[in-house]
PASE-147960 format. One line per 3 residues: number of its first residue (from 1); their letters; for each residue x negated, y negated, z of C-alpha. Coordinates in nm, 2 decimals. Layout:
N
NUM) A) X,Y,Z  ...
This chain:
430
1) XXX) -3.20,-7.04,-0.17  -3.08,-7.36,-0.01  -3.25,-7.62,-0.03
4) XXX) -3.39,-7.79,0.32  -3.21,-8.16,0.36  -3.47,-8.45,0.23
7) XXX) -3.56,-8.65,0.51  -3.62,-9.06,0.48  -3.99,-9.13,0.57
10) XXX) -3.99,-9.53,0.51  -4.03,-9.76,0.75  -3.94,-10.12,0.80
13) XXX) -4.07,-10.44,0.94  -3.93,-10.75,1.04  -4.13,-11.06,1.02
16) XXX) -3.91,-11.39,1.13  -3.99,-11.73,1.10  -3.93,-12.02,1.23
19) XXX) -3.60,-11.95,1.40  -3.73,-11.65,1.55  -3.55,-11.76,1.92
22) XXX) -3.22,-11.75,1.75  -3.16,-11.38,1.92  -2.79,-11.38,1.72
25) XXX) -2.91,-11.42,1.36  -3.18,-11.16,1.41  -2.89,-10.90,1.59
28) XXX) -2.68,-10.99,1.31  -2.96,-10.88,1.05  -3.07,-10.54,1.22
31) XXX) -2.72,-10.44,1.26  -2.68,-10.47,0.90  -3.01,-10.30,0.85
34) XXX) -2.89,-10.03,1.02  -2.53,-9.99,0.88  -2.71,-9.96,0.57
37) XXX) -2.95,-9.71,0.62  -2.81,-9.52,0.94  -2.56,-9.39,0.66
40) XXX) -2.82,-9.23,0.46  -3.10,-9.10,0.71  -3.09,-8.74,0.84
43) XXX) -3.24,-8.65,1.10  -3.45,-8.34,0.95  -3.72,-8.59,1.04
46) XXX) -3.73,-8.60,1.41  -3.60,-8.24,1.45  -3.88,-8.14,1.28
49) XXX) -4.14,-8.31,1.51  -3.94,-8.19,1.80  -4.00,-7.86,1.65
52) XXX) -4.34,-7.91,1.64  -4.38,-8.04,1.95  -4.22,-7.66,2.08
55) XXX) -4.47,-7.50,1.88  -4.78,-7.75,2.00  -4.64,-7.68,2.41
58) XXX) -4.68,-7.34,2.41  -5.01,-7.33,2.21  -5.12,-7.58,2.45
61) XXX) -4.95,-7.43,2.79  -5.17,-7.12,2.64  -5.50,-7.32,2.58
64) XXX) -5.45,-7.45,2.92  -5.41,-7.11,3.13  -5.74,-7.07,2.95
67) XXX) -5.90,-7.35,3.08  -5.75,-7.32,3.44  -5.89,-6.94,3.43
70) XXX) -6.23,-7.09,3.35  -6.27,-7.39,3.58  -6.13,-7.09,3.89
73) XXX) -6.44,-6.89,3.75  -6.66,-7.27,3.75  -6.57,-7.28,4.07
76) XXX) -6.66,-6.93,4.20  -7.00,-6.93,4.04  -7.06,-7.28,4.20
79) XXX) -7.03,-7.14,4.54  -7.24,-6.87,4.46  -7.47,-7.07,4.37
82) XXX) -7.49,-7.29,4.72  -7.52,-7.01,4.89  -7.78,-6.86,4.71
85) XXX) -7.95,-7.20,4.73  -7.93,-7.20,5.08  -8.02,-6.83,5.15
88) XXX) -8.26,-6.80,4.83  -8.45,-6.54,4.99  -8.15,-6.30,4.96
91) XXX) -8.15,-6.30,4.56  -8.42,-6.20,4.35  -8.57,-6.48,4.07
94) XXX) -8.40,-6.29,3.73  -8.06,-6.33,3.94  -8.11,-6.65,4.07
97) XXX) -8.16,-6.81,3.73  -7.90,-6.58,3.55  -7.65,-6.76,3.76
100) XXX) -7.78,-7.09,3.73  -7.78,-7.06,3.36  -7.42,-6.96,3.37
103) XXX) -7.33,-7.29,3.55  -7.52,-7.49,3.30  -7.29,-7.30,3.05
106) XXX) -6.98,-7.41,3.24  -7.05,-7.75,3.34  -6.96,-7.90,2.97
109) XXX) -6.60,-7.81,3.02  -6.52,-8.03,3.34  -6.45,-8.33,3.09
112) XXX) -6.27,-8.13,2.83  -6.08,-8.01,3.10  -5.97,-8.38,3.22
115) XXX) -5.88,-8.48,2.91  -5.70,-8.15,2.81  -5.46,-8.22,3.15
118) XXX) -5.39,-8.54,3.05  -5.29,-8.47,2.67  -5.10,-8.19,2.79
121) XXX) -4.89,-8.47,3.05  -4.88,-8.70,2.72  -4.72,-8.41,2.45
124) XXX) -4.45,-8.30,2.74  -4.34,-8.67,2.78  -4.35,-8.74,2.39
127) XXX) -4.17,-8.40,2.36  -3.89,-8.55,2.60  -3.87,-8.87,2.43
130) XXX) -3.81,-8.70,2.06  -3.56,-8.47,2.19  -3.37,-8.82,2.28
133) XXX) -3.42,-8.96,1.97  -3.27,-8.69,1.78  -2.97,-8.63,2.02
136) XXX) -2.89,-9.01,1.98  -2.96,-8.99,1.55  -2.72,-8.71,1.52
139) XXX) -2.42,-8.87,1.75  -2.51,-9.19,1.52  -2.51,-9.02,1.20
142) XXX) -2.20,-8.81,1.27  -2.02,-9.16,1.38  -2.16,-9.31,1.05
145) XXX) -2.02,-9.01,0.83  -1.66,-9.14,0.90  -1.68,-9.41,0.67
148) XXX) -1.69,-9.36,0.31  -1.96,-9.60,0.07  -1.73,-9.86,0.00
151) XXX) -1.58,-9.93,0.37  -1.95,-9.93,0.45  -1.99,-10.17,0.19
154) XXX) -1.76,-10.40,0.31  -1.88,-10.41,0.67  -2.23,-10.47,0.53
157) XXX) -2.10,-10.77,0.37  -1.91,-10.91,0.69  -2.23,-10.88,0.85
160) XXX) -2.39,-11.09,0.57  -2.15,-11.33,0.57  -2.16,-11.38,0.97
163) XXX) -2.55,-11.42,0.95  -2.57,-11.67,0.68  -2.23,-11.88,0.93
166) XXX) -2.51,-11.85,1.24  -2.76,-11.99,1.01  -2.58,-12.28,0.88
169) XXX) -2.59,-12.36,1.31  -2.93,-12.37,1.31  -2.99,-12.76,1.31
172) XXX) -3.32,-12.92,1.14  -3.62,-12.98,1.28  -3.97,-13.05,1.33
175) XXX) -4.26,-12.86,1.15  -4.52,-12.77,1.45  -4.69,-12.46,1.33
178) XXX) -4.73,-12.17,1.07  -4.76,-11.87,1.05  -5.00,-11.62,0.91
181) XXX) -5.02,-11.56,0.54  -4.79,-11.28,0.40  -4.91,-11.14,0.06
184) XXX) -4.64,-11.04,-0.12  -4.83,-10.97,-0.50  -5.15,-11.05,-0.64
187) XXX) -5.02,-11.11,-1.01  -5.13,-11.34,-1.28  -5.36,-11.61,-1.33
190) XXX) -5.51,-11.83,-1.07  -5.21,-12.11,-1.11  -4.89,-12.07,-1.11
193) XXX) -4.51,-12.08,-0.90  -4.29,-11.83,-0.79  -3.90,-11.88,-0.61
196) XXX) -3.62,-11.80,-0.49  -3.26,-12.01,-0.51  -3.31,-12.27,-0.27
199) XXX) -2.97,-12.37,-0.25  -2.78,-12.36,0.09  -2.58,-12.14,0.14
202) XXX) -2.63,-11.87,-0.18  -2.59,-11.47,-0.20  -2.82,-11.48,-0.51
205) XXX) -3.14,-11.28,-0.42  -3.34,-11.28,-0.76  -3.69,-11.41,-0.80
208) XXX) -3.83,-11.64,-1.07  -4.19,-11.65,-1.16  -4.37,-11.88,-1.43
211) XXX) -4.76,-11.83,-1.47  -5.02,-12.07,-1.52  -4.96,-12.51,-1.54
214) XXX) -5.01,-12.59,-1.92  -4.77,-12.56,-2.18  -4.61,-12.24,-2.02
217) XXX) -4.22,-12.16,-2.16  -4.18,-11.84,-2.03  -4.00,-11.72,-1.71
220) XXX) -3.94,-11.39,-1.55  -3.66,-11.31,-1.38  -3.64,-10.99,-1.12
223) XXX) -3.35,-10.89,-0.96  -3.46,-10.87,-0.61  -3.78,-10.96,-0.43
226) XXX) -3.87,-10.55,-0.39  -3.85,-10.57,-0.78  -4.08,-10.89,-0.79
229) XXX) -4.30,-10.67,-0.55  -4.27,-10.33,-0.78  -4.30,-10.59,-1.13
232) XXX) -3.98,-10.39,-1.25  -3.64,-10.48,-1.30  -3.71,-10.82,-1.49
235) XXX) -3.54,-11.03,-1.79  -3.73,-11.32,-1.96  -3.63,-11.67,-2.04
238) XXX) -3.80,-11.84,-2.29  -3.73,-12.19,-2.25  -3.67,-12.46,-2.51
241) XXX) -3.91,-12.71,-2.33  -4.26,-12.61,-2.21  -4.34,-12.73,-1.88
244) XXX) -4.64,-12.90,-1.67  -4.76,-12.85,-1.38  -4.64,-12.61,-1.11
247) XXX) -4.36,-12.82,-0.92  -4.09,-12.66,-1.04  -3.77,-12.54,-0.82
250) XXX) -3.46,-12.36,-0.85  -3.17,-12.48,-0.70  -2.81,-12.37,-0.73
253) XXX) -2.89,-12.14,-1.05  -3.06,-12.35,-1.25  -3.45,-12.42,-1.26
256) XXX) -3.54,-12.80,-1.22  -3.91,-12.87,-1.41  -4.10,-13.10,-1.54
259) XXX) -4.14,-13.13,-1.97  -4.50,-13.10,-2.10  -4.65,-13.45,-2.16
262) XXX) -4.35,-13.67,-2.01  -4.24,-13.79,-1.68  -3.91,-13.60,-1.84
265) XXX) -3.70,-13.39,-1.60  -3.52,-13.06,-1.74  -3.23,-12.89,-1.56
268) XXX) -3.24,-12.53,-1.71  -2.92,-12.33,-1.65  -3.00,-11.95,-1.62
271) XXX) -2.70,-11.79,-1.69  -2.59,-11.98,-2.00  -2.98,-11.99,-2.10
274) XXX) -2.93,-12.37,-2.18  -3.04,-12.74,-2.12  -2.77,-12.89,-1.90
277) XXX) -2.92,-13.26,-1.84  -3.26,-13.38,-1.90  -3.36,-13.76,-1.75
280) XXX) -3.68,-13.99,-1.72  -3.85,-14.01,-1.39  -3.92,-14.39,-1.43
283) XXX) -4.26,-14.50,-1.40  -4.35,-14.17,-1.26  -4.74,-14.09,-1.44
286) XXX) -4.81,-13.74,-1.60  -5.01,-13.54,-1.79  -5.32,-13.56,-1.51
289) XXX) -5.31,-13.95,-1.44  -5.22,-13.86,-1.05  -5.21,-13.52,-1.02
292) XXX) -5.27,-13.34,-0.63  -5.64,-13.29,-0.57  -5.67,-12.97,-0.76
295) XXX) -5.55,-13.08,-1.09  -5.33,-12.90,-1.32  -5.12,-13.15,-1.45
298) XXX) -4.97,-13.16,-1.08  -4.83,-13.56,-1.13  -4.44,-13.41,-1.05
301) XXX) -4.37,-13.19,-0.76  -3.97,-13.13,-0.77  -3.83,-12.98,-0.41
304) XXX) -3.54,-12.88,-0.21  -3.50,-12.88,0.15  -3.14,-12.88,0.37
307) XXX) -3.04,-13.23,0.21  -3.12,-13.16,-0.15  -3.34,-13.22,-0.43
310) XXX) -3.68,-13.43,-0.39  -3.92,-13.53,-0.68  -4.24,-13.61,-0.55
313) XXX) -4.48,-13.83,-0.75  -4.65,-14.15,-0.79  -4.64,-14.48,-0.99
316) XXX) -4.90,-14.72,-1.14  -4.70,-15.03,-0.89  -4.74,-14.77,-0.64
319) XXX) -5.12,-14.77,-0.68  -5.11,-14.40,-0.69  -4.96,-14.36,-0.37
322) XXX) -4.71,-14.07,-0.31  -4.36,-14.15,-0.37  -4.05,-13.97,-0.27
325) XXX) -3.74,-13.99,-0.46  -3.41,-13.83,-0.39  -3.23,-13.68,-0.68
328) XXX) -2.85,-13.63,-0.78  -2.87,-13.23,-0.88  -2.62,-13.31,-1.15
331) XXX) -2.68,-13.62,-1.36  -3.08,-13.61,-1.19  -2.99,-13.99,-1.11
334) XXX) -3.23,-14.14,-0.84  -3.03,-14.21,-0.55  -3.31,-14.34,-0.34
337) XXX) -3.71,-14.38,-0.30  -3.99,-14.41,-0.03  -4.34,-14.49,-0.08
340) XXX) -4.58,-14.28,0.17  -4.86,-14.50,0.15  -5.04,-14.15,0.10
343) XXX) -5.26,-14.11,-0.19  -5.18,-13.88,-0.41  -5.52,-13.74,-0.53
346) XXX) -5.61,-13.67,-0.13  -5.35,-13.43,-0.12  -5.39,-13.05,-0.16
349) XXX) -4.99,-12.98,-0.19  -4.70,-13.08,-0.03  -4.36,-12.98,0.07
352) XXX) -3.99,-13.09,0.23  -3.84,-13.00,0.53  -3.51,-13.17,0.71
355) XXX) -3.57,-13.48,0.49  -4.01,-13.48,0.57  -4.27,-13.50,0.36
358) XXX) -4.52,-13.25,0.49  -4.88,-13.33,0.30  -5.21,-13.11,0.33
361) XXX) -5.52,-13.26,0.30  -5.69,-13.00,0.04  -5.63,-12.68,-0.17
364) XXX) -5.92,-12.52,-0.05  -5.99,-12.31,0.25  -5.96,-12.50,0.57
367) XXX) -5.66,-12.73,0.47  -5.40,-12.82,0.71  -5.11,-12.99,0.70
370) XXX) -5.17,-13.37,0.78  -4.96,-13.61,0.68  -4.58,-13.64,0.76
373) XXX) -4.33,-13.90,0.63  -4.00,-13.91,0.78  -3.71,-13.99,0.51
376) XXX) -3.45,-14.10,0.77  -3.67,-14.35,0.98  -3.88,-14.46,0.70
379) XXX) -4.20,-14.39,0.89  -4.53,-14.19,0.92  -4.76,-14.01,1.14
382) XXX) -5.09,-13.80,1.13  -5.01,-13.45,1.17  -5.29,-13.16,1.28
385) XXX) -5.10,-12.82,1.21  -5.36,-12.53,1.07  -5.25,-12.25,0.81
388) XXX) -5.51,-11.99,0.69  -5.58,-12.06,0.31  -5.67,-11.67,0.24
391) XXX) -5.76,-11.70,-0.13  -5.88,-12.02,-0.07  -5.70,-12.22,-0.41
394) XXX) -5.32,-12.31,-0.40  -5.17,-12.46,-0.69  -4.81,-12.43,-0.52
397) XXX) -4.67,-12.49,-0.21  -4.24,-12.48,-0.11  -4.03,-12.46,0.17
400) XXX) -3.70,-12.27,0.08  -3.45,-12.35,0.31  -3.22,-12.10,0.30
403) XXX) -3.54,-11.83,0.42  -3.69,-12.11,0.62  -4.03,-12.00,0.49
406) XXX) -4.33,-12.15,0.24  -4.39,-12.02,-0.08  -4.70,-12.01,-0.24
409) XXX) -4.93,-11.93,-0.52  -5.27,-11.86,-0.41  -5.54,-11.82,-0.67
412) XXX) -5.32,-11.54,-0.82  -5.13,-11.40,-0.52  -4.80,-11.47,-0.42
415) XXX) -4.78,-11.57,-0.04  -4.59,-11.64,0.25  -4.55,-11.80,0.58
418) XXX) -4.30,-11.80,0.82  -4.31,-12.17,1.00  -4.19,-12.28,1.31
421) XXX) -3.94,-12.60,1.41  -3.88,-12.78,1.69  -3.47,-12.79,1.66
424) XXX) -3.14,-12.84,1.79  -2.89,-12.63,1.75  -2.54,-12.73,1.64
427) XXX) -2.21,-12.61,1.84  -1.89,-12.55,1.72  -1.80,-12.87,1.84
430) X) -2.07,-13.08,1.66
């Protein structure tokens, strides 16, 4: 016996962030969506509710005759009944209430009977609107089947390449609101940091994660973030150099940390497993002398944004003050520094976006974001931007600028938000 076709029952849901009003990126992204899975689906899916549907109308056109019979027969007894009432005298008592108790019977079903109409209106236009969806799924999947795998392949990746062009458009900008959390995994202990390449632009989509802030050396590596979400699919680095702390990043294949009990920065190459450059962060404190306000051996916070790579931290001239240093990704030279004026013990987390400092005021629930510094003028302002703290403890907060979202590790979850800029964007001619 053949067997019946299997039928793809997933679903899928976009969730944008803060670039959601650039209509052409998002196009660009469903189209590739569908070129992807358009090839695969069948429509045994939807024939088989349209079947259903046939089967549901005329068990329902049935029902229904039913019901019209019995509200013509509500009707007829109901007359009866007023003219009895009004010539009572006509009709003996045993037939008088035999009737009436036959109304009483019937008079349940006027509802039923309203609703039934209007379920019946519902199913016939549902019915309507399935049929078109499965006339327009077979034209598509017939149109699909002309392409073999590898030509479908290829488009895929024109499509890729396209999107990432219209992002590279998308100028910076300024942070004025978040979005609801997104939990992607609840997965080890209450501290630690999770990633993706933050380098712009990248086609690497695996996902680092390194549990817990003390002495940690080990890091897995999944493949994709639906293998991060699954736990499957993973390698492990063990690295020469334990780290502190939970301001780690990854940028351009390699992981950028700081070394356990030094103001020591370590550029870890992935693919060769290897040490490529370790430097001094001068006069930068560790080891809990001016860590963020929940601890955890938090003194260096190491970023990326859309210019590069940020070390965040403070120094005993600075009073313990936040400082911001830009960092040469190579040699991890400084290549300049700005003090906030922000101390660093008030601050829950923080994070770079377009060259800004973006500081919350706590790790626990009911922080905001409030405090900016702006890189390129030098100054400051007071900010007032909620986010909802769900688990109420994060030990790490990042912007990844090639998803334009924040990660973060929230008392053993692994979240994020989508944020929103106020932006500019480039032309051709810029």
């Amino acid at each position: 016996m053949e067997k019946p076709p299997r039928c793809w029952t997933g679903t899928w849901r976009s969730s944008v962030g803060g670039n959601a009003a650039i209509s052409t990126g998002i196009h660009l992204f469903s189209a590739m969506f569908l070129l992807l899975m358009l090839a695969v689906i069948p429509c045994c899916e939807v024939q088989n509710i349209s079947q259903s549907m046939e089967v549901l109308d005329l068990r329902t056109y049935r029902d229904l005759q039913y019901m019209r019979n019995t509200e013509t027969l509500m009707k007829v007894v109901d007359e009866k009944l007023k003219v009895a009432s009004e010539n009572h005298r006509g009709m003996n008592p045993r037939g008088f209430q035999e009737l009436k108790d036959k109304v009483s019977q019937l008079l349940p079903l006027l509802p039923v009977l309203e609703q039934y109409k209007a379920d019946t209106k519902m199913i016939l236009r549902l019915r309507e609107e399935v049929r078109n969806l499965s006339v327009v799924l077979m034209t598509i999947q017939e149109e699909m089947g002309a392409y073999d795998y590898e030509e479908l392949r290829q488009r895929v990746l024109l499509l890729e390449t396209r999107l990432h062009s219209c992002m590279q458009k998308l100028g910076c900008g300024k942070l004025t609101g978040v979005s609801n959390p997104i939990t992607v995994r609840a997965s080890g202990s209450r501290f630690g940091s999770w990633m993706t390449d933050t380098m712009i632009p990248s086609s690497d989509n695996r996902v680092w994660s390194m549990d817990g802030y003390f002495k940690g050396r080990r890091v897995l590596e999944y493949r994709t973030m639906n293998d991060f979400v699954k736990g499957q699919n993973f390698v492990q680095h063990l690295l020469p150099h334990p780290w502190a702390g939970t301001g780690h990043v990854v940028y351009n294949g390699s992981l950028y940390y700081n070394k356990y009990q030094s103001n020591i920065i370590i550029k870890y190459h992935f693919r060769s497993r290897s040490v490529l450059v370790q430097r001094s962060l001068s006069g930068a404190g560790y080891n809990n002398t001016f860590p963020y306000s929940w601890g955890g051996s938090s003194d260096i916070d190491l970023m990326a944004d859309e210019n590069g790579l940020w070390a965040v931290y403070t120094t005993i001239p600075n009073a313990g003050n936040i400082v911001i240093s830009r960092l040469e990704p190579q040699s991890l030279e400084v290549l300049q520094t700005w003090d906030t004026g922000f101390p660093k013990r008030s601050a829950g987390e923080s994070f770079m976006i377009c060259g800004t400092l973006y500081v919350t005021n706590s790790h626990l629930a009911g922080a905001k974001i409030y405090f900016a510094y702006y890189t390129n003028t030098s100054t400051y302002e007071y900010t007032d931007i909620p986010f909802h703290n769900q688990y109420s403890h994060i030990s790490m907060m990042d912007y990844n600028p090639r998803e334009r979202v924040l990660y973060t590790w929230n008392n053993g979850h692994q979240v994020l938000y989508n944020v929103t800029l106020f932006q500019v964007i480039k032309t051709s001619g810029d």
